[in-house]
PAMI-889567 format. One line per 8 residues: number of its first residue (from 0); their letters; for each residue x, y, z of N, C-alpha, C. Coordinates in steps of 0.05 Angstrom, whole numbers, padded with zeros to 5 digits, always signed. Example, Ala and Ser with C-alpha at 12.3 -4.5 7.8 and 13.67 -1.06 7.14 Angstrom:
BEGIN
0 = as = +00264,-00114,+00156,+00246,-00090,+00156,+00264,-00066,+00156  +00257,-00045,+00142,+00273,-00021,+00143,+00258,+00001,+00157
REM end
This chain:
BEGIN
0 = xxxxxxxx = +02275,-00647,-00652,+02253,-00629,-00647,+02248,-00629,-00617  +02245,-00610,-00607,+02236,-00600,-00581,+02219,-00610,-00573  +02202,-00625,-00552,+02175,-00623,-00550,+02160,-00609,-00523  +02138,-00591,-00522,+02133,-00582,-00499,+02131,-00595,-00473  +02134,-00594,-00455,+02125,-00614,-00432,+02112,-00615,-00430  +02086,-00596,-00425,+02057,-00589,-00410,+02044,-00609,-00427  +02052,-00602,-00464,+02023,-00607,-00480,+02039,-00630,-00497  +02061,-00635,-00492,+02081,-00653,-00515,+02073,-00648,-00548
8 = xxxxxxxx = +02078,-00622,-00551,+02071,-00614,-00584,+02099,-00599,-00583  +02102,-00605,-00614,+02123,-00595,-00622,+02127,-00561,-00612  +02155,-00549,-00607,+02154,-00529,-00606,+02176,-00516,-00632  +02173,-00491,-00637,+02198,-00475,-00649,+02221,-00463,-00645  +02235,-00476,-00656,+02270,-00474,-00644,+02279,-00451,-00667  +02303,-00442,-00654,+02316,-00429,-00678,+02348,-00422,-00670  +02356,-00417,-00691,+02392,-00427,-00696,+02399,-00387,-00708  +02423,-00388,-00698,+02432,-00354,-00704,+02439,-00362,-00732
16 = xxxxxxxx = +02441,-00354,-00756,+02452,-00357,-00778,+02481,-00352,-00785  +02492,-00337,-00759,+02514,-00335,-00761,+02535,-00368,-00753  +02517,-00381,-00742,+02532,-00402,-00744,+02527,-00429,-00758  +02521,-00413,-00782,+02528,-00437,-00807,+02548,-00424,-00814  +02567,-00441,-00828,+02593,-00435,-00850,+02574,-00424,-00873  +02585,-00395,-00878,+02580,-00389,-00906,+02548,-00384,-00912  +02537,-00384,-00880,+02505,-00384,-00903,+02489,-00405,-00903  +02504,-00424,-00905,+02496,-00463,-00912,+02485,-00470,-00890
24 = xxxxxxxx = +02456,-00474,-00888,+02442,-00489,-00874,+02437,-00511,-00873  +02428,-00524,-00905,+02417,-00545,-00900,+02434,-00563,-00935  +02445,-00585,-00926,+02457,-00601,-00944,+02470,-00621,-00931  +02494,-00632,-00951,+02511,-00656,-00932,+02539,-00645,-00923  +02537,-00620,-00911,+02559,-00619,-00891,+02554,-00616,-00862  +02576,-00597,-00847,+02566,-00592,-00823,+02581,-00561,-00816  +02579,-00548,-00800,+02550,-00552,-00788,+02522,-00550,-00811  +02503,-00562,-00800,+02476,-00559,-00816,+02458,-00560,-00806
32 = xxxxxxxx = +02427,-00549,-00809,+02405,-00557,-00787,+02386,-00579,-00794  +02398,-00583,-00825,+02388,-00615,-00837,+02405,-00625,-00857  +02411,-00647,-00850,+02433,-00666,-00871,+02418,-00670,-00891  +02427,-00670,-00921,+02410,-00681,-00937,+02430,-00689,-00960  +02437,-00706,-00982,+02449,-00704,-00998,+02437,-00699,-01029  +02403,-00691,-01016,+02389,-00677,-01046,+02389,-00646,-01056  +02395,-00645,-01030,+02388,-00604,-01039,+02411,-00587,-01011  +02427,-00567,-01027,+02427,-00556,-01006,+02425,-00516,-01008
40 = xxxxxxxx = +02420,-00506,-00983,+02406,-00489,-00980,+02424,-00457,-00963  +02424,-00443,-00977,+02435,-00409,-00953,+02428,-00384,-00966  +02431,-00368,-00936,+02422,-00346,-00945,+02448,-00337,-00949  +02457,-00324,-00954,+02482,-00303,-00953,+02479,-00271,-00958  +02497,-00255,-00934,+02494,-00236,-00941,+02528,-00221,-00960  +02523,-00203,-00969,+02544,-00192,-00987,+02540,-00159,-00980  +02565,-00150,-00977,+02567,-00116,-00972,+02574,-00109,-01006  +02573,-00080,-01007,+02584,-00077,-01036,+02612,-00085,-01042
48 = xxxxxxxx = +02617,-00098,-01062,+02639,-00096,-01067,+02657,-00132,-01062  +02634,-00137,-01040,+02638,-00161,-01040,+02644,-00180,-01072  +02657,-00204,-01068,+02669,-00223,-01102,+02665,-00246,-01081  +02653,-00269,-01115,+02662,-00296,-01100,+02678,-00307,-01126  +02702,-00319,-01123,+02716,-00319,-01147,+02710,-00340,-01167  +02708,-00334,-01194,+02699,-00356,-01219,+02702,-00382,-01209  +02682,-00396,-01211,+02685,-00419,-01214,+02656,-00441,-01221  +02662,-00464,-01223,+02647,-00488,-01242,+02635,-00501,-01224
56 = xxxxxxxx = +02613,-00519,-01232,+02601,-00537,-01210,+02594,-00557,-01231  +02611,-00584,-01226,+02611,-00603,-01249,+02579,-00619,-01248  +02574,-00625,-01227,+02549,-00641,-01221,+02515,-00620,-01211  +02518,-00611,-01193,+02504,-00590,-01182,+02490,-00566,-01197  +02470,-00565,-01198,+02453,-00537,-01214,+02452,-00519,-01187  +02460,-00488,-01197,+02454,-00477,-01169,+02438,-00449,-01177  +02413,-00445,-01160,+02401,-00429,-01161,+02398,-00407,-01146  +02410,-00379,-01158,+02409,-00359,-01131,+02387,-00331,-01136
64 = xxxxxxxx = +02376,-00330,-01120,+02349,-00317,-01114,+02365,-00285,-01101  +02366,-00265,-01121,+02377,-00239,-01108,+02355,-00235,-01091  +02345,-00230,-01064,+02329,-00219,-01048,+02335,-00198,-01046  +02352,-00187,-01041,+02357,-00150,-01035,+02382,-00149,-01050  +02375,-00122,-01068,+02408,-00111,-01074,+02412,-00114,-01106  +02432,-00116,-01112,+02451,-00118,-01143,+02463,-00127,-01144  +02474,-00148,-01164,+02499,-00158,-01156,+02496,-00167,-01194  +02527,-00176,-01204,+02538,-00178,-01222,+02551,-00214,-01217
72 = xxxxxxxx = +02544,-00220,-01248,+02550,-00251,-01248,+02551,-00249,-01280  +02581,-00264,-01287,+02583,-00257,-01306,+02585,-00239,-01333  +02584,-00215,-01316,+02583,-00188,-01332,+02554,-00190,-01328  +02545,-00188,-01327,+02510,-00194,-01322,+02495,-00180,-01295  +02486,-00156,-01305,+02472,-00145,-01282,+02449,-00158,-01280  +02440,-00164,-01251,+02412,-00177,-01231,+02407,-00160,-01215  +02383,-00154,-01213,+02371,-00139,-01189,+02350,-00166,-01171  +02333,-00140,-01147,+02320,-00155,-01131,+02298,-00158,-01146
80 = xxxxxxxx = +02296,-00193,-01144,+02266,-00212,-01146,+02292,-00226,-01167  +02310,-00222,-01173,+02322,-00245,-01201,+02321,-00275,-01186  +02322,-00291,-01210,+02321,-00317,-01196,+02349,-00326,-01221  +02367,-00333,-01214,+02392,-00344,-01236,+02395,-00365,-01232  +02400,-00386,-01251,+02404,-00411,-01257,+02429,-00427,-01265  +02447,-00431,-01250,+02478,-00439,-01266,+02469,-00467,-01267  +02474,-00470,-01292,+02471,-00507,-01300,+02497,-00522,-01291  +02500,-00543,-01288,+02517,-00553,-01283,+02546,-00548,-01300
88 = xxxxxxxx = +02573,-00551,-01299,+02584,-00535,-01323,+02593,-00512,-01330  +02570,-00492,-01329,+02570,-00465,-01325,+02591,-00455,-01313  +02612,-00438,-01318,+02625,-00424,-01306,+02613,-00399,-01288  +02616,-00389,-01266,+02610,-00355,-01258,+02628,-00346,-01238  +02625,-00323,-01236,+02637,-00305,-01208,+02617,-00285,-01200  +02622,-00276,-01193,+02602,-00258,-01169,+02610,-00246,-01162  +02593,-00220,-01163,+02601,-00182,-01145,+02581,-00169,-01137  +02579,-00166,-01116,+02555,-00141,-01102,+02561,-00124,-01111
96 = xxxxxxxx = +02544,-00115,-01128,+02547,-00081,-01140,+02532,-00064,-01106  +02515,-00079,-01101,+02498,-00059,-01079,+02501,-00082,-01048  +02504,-00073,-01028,+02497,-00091,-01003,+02473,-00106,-01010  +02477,-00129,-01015,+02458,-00154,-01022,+02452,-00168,-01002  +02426,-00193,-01010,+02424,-00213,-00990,+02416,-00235,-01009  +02423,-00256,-01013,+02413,-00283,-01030,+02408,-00296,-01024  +02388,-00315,-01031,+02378,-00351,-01024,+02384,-00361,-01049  +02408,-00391,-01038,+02414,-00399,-01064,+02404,-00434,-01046
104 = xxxxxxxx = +02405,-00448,-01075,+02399,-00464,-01071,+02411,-00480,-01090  +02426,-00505,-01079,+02445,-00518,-01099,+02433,-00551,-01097  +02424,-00567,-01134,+02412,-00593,-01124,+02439,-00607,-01156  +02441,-00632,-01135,+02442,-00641,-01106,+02467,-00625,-01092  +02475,-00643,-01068,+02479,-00630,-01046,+02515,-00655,-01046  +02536,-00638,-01064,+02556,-00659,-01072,+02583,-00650,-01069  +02593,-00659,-01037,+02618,-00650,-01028,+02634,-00648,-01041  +02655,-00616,-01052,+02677,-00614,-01070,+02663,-00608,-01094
112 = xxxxxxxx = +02647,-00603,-01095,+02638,-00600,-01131,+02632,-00572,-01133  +02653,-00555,-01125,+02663,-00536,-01135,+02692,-00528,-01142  +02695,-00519,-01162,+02719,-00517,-01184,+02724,-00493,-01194  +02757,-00487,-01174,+02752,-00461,-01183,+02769,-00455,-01219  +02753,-00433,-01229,+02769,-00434,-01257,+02775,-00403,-01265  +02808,-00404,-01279,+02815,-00378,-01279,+02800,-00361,-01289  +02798,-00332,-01292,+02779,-00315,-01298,+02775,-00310,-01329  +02804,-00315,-01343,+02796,-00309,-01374,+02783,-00324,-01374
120 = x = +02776,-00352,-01375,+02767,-00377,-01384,+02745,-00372,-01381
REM end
């Protein structure tokens, strides 16, 4: 944390989002703007048409918050305000039906614990 000179109070910093990997702010990788191995945190943006390909998260529940847009998970249309819940286990994939923007949030925060799995399955 920054602190002012004049008044030594905290000040407000800020980071371009373009330089996180993928979105990923905050978890146990890097880059990050907080390490944590309880939760981790991104926004991501998606154009139409955009895919993220099927796959499993053996340990990890991950929660993604459509903020703007459409997007398809699982054959499953979501619009904006959805909040989706993949339990741990859960298989999915992912498609922007519309230029999207998401906050997902994945707990905990567990390097490699994603698996990718073929699409019949």
């Amino acid at each position: 944390m920054r602190m002012n000179a004049t008044s030594a109070l905290p000040q407000i910093t800020t980071t371009p989002l373009a330089t996180m990997r993928g979105g990923w702010f905050v978890g146990a990788f890097t880059p990050t703007l907080a390490a944590s191995p309880f939760a981790e945190m991104a926004v991501k943006y998606y154009r139409a048409g955009d895919t993220e390909p099927r796959h499993v998260h053996r340990i990890a529940t991950e929660y993604t918050v459509v903020t703007a847009g459409c997007v398809e998970m699982n054959g499953v249309r979501y619009e904006t305000g959805t909040i989706v819940c993949v339990p741990p286990g859960c298989a999915t994939d992912f498609r922007a039906l519309t230029d999207t923007c998401t906050a997902v949030v994945k707990l905990p925060s567990v390097a490699g614990d994603k698996y990718p799995v073929p699409s019949h399955a």
